[in-house]
C-alpha positions as CSV (number, residue, x, y, z in Angstrom):
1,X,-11.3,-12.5,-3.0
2,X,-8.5,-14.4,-1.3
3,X,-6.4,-11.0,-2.1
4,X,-9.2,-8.9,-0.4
5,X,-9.4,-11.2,2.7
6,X,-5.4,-10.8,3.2
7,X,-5.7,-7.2,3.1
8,X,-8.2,-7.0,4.7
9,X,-6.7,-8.9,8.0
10,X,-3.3,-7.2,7.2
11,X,-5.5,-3.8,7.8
12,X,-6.3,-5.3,11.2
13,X,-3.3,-7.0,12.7
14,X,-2.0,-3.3,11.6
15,X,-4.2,-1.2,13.8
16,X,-2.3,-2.2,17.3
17,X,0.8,-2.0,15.9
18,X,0.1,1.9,14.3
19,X,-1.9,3.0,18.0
20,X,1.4,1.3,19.6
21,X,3.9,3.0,17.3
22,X,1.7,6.2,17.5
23,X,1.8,6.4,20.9
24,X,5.4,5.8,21.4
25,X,6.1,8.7,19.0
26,X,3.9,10.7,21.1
27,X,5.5,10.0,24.2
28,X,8.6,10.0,22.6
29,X,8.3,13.7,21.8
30,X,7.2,14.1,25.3
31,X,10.5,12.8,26.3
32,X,12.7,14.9,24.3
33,X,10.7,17.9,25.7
34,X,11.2,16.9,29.7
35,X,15.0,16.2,28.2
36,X,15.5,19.6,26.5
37,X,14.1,20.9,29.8
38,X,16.3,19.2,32.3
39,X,19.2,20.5,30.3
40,X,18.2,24.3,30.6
41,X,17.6,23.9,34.3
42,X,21.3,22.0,34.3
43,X,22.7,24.9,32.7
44,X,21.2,27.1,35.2
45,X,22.2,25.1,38.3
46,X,25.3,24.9,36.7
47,X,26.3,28.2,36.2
48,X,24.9,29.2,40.1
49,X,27.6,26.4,41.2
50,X,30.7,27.9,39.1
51,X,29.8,31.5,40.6
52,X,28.9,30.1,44.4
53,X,32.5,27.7,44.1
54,X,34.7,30.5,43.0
55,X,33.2,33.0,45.3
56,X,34.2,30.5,48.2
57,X,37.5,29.6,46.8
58,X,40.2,32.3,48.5
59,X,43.0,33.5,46.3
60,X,46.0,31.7,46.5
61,X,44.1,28.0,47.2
62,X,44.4,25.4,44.8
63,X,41.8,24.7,42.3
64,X,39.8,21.1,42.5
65,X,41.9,18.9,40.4
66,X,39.0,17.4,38.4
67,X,38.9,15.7,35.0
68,X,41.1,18.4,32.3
69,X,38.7,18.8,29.5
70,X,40.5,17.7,26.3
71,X,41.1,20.7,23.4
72,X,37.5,19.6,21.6
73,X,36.0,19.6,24.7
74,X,37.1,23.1,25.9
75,X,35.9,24.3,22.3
76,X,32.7,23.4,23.3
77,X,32.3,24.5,26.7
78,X,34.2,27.7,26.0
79,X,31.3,29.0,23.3
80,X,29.4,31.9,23.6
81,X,26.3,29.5,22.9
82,X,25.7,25.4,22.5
83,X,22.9,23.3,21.7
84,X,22.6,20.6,22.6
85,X,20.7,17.0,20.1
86,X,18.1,15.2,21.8
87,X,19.9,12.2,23.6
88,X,17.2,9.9,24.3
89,X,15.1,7.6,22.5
90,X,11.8,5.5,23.4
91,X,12.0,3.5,20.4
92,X,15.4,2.7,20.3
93,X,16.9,3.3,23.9
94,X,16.7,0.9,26.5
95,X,15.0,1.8,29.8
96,X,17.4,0.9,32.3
97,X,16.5,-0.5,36.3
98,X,15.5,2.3,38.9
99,X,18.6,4.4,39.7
100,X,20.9,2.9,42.5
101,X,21.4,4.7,45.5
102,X,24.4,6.5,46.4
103,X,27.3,4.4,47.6
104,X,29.1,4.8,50.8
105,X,32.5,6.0,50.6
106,X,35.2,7.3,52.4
107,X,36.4,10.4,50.5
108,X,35.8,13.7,52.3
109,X,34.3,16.7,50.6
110,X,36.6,19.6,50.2
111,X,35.6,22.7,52.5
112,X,34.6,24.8,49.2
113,X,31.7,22.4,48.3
114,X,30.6,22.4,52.2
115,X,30.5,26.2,52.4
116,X,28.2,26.2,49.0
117,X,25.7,23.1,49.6
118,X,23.3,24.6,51.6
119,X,22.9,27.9,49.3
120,X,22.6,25.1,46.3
121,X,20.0,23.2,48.1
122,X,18.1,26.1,49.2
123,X,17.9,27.1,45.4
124,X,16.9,23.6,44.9
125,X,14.1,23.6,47.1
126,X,12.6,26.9,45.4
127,X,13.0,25.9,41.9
128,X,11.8,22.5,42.5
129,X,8.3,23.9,43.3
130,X,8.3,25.5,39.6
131,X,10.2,22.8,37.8
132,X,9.1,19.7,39.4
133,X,12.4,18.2,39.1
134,X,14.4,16.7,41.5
135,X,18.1,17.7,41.8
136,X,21.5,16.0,43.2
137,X,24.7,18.2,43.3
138,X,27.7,16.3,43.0
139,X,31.3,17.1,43.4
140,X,34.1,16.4,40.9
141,X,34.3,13.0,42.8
142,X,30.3,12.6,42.3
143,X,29.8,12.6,46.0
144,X,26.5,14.0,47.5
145,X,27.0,17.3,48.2
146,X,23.8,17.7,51.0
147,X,24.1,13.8,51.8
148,X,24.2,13.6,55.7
149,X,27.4,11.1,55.3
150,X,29.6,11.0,52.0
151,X,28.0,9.0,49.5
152,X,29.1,8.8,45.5
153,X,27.1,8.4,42.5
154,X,30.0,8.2,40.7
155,X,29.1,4.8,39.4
156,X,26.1,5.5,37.4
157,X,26.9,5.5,33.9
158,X,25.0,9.2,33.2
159,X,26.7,10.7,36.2
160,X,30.3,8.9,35.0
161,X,29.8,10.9,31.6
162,X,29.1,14.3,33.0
163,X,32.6,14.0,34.9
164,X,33.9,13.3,32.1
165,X,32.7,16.7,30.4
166,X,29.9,15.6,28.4
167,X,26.0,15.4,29.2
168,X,24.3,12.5,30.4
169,X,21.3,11.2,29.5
170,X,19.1,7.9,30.7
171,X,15.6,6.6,30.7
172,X,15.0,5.0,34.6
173,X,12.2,2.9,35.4
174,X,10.5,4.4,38.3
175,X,10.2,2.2,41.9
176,X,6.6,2.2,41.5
177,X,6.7,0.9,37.8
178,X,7.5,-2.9,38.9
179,X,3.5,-3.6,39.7
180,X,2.8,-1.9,35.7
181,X,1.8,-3.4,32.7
182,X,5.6,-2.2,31.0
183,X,3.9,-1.8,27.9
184,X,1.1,0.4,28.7
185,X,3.4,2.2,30.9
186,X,5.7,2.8,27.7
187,X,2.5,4.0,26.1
188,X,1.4,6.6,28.5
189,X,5.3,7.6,29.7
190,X,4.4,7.8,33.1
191,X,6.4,4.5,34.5
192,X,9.8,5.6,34.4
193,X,12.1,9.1,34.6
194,X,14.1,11.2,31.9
195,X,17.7,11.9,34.2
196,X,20.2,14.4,33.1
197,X,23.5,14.7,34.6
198,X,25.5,17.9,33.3
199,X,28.7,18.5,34.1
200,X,30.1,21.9,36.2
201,X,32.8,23.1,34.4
202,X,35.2,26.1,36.2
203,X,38.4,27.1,34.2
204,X,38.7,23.6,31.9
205,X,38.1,21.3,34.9
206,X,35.1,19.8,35.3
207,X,34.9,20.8,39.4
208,X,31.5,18.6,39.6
209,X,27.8,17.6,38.2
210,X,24.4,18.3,38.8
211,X,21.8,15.3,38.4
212,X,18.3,16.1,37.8
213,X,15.2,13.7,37.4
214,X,11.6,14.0,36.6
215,X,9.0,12.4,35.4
216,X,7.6,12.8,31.7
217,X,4.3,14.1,31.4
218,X,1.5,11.8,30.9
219,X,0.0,11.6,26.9
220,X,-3.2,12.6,28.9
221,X,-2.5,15.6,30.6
222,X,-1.3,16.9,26.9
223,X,-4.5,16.2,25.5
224,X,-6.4,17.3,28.3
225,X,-5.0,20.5,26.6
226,X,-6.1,20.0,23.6
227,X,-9.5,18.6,24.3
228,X,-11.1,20.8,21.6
229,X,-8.9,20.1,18.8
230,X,-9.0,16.1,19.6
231,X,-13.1,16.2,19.6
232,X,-13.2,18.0,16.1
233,X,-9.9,15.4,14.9
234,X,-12.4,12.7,16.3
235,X,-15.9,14.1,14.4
236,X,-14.1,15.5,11.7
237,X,-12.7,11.5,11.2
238,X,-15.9,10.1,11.5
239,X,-17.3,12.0,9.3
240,X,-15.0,11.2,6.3
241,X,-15.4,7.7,7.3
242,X,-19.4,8.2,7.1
243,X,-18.9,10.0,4.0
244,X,-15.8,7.5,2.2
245,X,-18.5,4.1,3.6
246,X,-21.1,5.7,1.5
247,X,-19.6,6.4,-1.4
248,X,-18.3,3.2,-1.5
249,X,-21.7,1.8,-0.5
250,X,-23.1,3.5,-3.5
251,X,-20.2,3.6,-6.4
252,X,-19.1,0.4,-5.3
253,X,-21.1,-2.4,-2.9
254,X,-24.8,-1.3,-4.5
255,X,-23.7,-1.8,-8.4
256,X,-21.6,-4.9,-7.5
257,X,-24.6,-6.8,-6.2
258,X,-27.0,-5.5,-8.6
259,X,-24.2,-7.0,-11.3
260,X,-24.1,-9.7,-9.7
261,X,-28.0,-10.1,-9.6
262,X,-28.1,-9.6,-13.5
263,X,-25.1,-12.4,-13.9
264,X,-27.4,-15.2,-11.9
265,X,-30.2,-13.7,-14.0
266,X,-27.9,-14.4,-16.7
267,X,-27.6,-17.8,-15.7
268,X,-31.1,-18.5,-15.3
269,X,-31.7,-18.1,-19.1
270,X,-33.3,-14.3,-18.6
271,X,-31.3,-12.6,-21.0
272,X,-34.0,-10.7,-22.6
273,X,-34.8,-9.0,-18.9
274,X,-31.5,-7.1,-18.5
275,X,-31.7,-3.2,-18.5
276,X,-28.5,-1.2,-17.9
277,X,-28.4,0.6,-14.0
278,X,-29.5,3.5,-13.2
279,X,-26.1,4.5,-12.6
280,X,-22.5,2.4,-12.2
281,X,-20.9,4.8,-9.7
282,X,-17.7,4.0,-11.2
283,X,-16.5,4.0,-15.0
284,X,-14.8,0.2,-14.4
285,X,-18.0,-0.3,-13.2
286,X,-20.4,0.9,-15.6
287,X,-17.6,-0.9,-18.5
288,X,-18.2,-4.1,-16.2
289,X,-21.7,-3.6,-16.6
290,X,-22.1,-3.0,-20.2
291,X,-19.8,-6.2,-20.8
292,X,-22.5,-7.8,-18.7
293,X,-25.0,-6.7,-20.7
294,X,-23.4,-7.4,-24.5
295,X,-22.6,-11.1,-22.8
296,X,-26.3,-11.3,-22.2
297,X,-27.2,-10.0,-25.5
298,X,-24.8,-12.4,-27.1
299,X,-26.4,-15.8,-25.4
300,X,-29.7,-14.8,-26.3
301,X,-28.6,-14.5,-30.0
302,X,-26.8,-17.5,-30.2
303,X,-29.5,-19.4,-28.2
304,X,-31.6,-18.1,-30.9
305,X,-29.2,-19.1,-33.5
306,X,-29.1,-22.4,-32.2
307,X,-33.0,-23.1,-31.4
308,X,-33.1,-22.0,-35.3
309,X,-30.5,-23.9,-36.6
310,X,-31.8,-26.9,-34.7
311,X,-35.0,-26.5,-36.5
312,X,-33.6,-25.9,-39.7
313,X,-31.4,-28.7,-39.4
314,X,-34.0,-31.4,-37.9
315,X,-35.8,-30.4,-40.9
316,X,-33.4,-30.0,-43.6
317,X,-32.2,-33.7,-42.4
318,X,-35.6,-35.3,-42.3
319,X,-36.4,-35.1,-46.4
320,X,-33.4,-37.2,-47.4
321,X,-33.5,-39.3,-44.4
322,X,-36.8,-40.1,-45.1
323,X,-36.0,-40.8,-48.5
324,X,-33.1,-42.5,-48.0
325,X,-35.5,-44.9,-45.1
326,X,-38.3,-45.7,-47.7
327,X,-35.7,-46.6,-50.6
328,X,-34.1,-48.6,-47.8
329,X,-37.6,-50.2,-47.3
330,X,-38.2,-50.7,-50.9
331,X,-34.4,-52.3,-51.5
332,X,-35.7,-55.1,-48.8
333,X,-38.5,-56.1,-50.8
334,X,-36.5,-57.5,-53.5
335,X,-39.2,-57.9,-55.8
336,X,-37.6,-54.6,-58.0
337,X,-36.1,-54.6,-61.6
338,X,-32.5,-54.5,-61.6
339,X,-33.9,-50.2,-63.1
340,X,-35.5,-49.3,-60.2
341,X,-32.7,-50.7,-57.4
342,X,-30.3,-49.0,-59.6
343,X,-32.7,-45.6,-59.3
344,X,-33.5,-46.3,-55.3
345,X,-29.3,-46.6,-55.0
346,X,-28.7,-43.5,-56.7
347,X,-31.3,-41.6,-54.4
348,X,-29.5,-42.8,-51.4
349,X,-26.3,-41.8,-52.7
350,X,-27.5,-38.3,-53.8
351,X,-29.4,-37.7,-50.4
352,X,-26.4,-38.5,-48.1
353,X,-24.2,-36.5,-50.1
354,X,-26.6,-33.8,-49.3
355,X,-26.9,-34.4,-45.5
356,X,-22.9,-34.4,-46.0
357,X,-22.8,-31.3,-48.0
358,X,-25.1,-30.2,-44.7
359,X,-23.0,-31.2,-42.2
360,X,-20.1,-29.6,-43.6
361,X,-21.3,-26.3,-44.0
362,X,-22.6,-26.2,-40.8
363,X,-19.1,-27.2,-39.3
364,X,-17.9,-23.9,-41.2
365,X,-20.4,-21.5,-39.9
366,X,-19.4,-23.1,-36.4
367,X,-15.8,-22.6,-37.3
368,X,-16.3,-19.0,-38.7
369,X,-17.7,-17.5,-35.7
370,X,-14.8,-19.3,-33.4
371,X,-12.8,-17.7,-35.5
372,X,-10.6,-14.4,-35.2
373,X,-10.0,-11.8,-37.5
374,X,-7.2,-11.2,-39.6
375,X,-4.9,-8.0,-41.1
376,X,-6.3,-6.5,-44.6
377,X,-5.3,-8.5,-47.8
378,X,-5.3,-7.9,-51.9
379,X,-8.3,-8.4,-53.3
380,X,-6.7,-10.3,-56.1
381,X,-5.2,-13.0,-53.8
382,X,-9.1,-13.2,-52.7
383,X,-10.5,-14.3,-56.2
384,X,-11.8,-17.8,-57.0
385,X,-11.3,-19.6,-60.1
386,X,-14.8,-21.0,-61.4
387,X,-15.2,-22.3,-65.0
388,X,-17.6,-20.4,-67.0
389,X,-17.6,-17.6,-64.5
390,X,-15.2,-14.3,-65.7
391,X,-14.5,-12.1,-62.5
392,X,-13.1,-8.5,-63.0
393,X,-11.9,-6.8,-60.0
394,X,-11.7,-2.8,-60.0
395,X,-9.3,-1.2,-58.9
396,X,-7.1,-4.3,-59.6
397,X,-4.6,-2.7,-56.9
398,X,-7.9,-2.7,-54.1
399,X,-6.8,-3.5,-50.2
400,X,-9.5,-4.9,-49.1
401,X,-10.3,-5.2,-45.0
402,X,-10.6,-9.1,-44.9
403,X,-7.4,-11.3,-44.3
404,X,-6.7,-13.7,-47.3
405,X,-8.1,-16.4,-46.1
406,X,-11.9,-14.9,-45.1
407,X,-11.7,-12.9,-48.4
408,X,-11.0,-16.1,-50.4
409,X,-14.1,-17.8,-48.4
410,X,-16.6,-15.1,-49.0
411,X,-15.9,-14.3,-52.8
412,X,-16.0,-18.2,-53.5
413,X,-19.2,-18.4,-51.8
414,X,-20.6,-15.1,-53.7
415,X,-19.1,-16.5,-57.2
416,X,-20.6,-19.9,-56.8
417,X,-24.0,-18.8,-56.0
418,X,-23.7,-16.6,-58.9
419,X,-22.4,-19.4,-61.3
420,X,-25.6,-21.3,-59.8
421,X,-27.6,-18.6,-61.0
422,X,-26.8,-18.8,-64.9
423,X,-23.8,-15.6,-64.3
424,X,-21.0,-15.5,-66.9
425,X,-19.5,-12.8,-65.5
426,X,-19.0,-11.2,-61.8
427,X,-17.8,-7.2,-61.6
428,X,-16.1,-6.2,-58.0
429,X,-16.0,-3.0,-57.3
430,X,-14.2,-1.4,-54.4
431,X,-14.5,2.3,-53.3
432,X,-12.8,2.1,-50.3
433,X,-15.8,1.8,-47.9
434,X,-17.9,-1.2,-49.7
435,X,-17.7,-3.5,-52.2
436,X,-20.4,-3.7,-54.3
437,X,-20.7,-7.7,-56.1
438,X,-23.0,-7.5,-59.7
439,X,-23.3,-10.3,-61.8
440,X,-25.4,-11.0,-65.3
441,X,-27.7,-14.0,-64.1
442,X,-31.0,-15.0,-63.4
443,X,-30.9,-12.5,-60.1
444,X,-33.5,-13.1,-57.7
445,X,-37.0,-11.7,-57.2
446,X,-37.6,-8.8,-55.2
447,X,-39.7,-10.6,-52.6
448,X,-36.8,-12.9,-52.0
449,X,-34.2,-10.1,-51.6
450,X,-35.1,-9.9,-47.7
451,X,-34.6,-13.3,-46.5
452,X,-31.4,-14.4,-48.8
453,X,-28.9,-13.9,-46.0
454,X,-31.4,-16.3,-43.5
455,X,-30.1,-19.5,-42.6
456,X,-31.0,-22.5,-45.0
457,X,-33.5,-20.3,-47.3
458,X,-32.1,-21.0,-50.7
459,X,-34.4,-20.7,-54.3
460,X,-32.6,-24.2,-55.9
461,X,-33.2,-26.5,-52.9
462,X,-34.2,-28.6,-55.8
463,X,-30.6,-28.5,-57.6
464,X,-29.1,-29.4,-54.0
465,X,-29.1,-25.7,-52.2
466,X,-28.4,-25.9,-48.5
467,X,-29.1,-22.1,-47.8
468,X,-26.2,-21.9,-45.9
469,X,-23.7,-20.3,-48.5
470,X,-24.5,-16.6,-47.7
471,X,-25.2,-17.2,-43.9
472,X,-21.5,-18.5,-43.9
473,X,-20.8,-14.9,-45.7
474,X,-23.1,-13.1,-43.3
475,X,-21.1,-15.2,-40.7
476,X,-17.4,-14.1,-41.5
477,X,-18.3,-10.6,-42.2
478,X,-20.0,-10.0,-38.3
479,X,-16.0,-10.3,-37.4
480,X,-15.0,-7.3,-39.6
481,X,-18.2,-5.2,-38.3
482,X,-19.4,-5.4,-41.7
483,X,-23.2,-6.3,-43.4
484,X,-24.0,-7.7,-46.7
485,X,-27.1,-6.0,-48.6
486,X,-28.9,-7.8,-51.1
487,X,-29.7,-4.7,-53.8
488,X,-32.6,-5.1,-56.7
489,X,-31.8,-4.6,-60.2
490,X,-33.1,-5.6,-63.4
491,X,-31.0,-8.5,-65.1
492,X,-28.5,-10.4,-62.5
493,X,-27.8,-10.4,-58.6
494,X,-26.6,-7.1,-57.0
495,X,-25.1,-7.3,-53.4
496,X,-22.7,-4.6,-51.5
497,X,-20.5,-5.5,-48.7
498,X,-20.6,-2.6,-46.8
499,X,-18.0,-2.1,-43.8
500,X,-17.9,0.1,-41.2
């Protein structure tokens, strides 16, 4: 239970997190797609400013001395086609402060940019009305090109990179974004701007930059979109978790409590009452319940076996006790011959021996079922040695499935009752599935043969007979899944040992 409770609030502290992470990846992907954008238009812009700058550029004037790309560089920028990896990163890149404004400065721009900025920013103004974007050209200094006084971005890090002859890449925060909840902002990517700044590249110098900015669309105009696909997602989910809650409603939570219902039934002593379920739901289940069920079965056998054995016990105990009592009685008389104290000592002697013979055998039975069992043994390792009793084994070779130890119990049990019974000779005979036990004594009679494996019924209680020699048998042989079978046959005791 404790492991259930721990996943079960792991499960929960999870959801945030996932919804979180989710939506990051969303936006994230949202990102990459304004990014991958930005660059196209770049690359458009771009290539407008190399034709409008070399168009305005007289033969015999000097080109811009901007940055010389190095030889990987012009590899690069020289190739029939690039592509270009997604730079940015919500999950891992940092979203920097709102982007500065330009700075003042005193550089001039050369004539060829002034003749060209107002054909730029007219194309500007058109495309921006497609493209949403917003769009800064820059010189190879990174001054303003339509700034009404010179001004440089030449100190922002994306700009700083695209005059250097690579793209630039950065994740602003937008002015507006300061009053925001930053997380939720992150969440719905609508609090801050993907800028590009690509670089303007004219015979191997990079001759200036365009900056572009926008802002990524919102998670909810994309799945305004998809409306239709997010309401079936949605029912389609709820219905598997309708569907998974009742199956594990019905193969699970219903046969759990009804379990546990039969285990406090169980407890409450109404073993008999227990009926397996209609159904389990699950095979662990339905295992679980049967176990229940054999567990119940059990306690109401051995509460049986003990509410008998009590009985038998109480009374097997009371006749020498009571004997034992009135010779005790008669001993304090003292008015007895010397003879009949002698007698009265001898019958409290004989009857405790008895209620100690009792005892002991009772201990075994108790120690027999508590045991487990053991690996097959030789049957002639098994044998007892009983004067006046021959015992031939055949095969002499047989294996039978006892260990030693409960073999050697059982067949000293089944030899002595037969020595008890006037036998001479005991013949074991093994066929692989029982072993059938014949000896030449008195046997019993046939009226007897059904209760001879019941606790304490015994036909010489007068010689001393507990009737607890064969239920000792009956005992170690429930281990092995076997039964012992009185048979009836004319002149001596018949049993087989039959095992499954």
């Amino acid at each position: 239970m404790p492991q259930v409770v721990s996943i079960v609030c792991a499960s929960l502290l999870a959801v945030p997190i996932a919804t979180t992470l989710a939506l990051q990846i969303g936006t994230n992907r949202l990102v990459n797609e304004t990014e991958a954008s930005l660059i196209k238009q770049a690359a458009i812009y771009a290539g407008a400013y190399v034709v409008a700058f070399e168009a305005a550029s007289p033969e015999g004037e000097a080109l811009i001395p901007g940055y010389y790309l190095p030889p990987p560089k012009r590899i690069f920028w020289s190739a029939r086609s690039r592509t270009f990896q997604p730079l940015l990163n919500l999950r891992q890149d940092v979203v920097e402060p709102v982007r500065p404004d330009a700075v003042p400065t005193t550089e001039q721009l050369d004539p060829r940019y002034l003749r060209i900025a107002q054909e730029l920013g007219a194309l500007a103004d058109n495309a921006s009305r497609t493209t949403l974007s917003t769009v800064v050209f820059l010189d190879h200094q990174g001054i303003d090109m339509l700034a009404p006084a010179p001004a440089s971005f030449a100190t922002v890090p994306e700009v700083r990179q695209a005059l250097q002859g690579d793209v630039g890449a950065a994740l602003r925060w937008r002015s507006d974004a300061g009053s925001r909840f930053r997380l939720a902002v992150l969440g719905g990517g609508t609090g801050f701007r993907v800028m590009v700044a690509y670089p303007v590249i004219s015979h191997n110098r990079v001759i200036g930059a365009v900056y572009l900015s926008r802002t990524a669309p919102r998670l909810s105009e994309y799945f305004a979109g998809e409306r239709i696909a997010l309401i079936v997602l949605a029912a389609v989910t709820l219905l598997s978790a309708a569907v998974v809650g009742t199956l594990l409603v019905r193969t699970m939570l219903r046969p759990i409590r009804a379990l546990r219902d039969q285990s406090r039934m169980v407890a409450d002593g109404g073993h008999s009452e227990l009926a397996p379920l209609g159904h389990y739901g699950m095979r662990e289940i339905a295992e679980l319940g049967e176990a229940v069920i054999t567990m119940a079965g059990t306690l109401s056998r051995r509460s049986k076996e003990i509410g008998i054995y009590t009985n038998h016990v109480t009374h097997e105990l009371k006749s020498p006790v009571t004997s034992i009592m009135g010779a005790a009685e008669l001993l304090e008389d003292g008015h007895l011959s010397d003879e009949a104290q002698q007698s009265l000592v001898s019958s409290i002697k004989t009857q405790g021996q008895r209620m100690d013979l009792l005892l002991h055998q009772l201990r075994d039975m108790t120690r027999t079922r508590e045991s487990a069992r053991g690996e097959p043994g030789r049957a002639k390792d098994m044998l007892p040695e009983i004067a006046g009793l021959d015992i031939n084994l055949a095969p002499p070779d047989a294996i039978l499935p006892l260990s030693v130890a409960h073999g050697q119990t059982i067949l000293a049990h089944m030899a002595g009752n037969a020595r008890h019974h006037g036998a001479t000779r005991l013949e074991l005979n093994w066929d692989g599935r029982a072993l059938r036990l014949s000896d030449n004594g008195e046997g019993f009679a046939d009226i007897d043969l059904g209760r001879l494996t019941e606790p304490f019924f015994t036909t010489r209680r007068e010689d001393g007979g507990t009737g607890l020699g064969l239920a000792i048998v009956v005992a170690i042989l429930d281990l092995y899944g076997a039964r012992l079978t009185p048979v009836s046959a004319p002149g001596g005791a018949v049993f087989e040992i039959a095992f499954g």
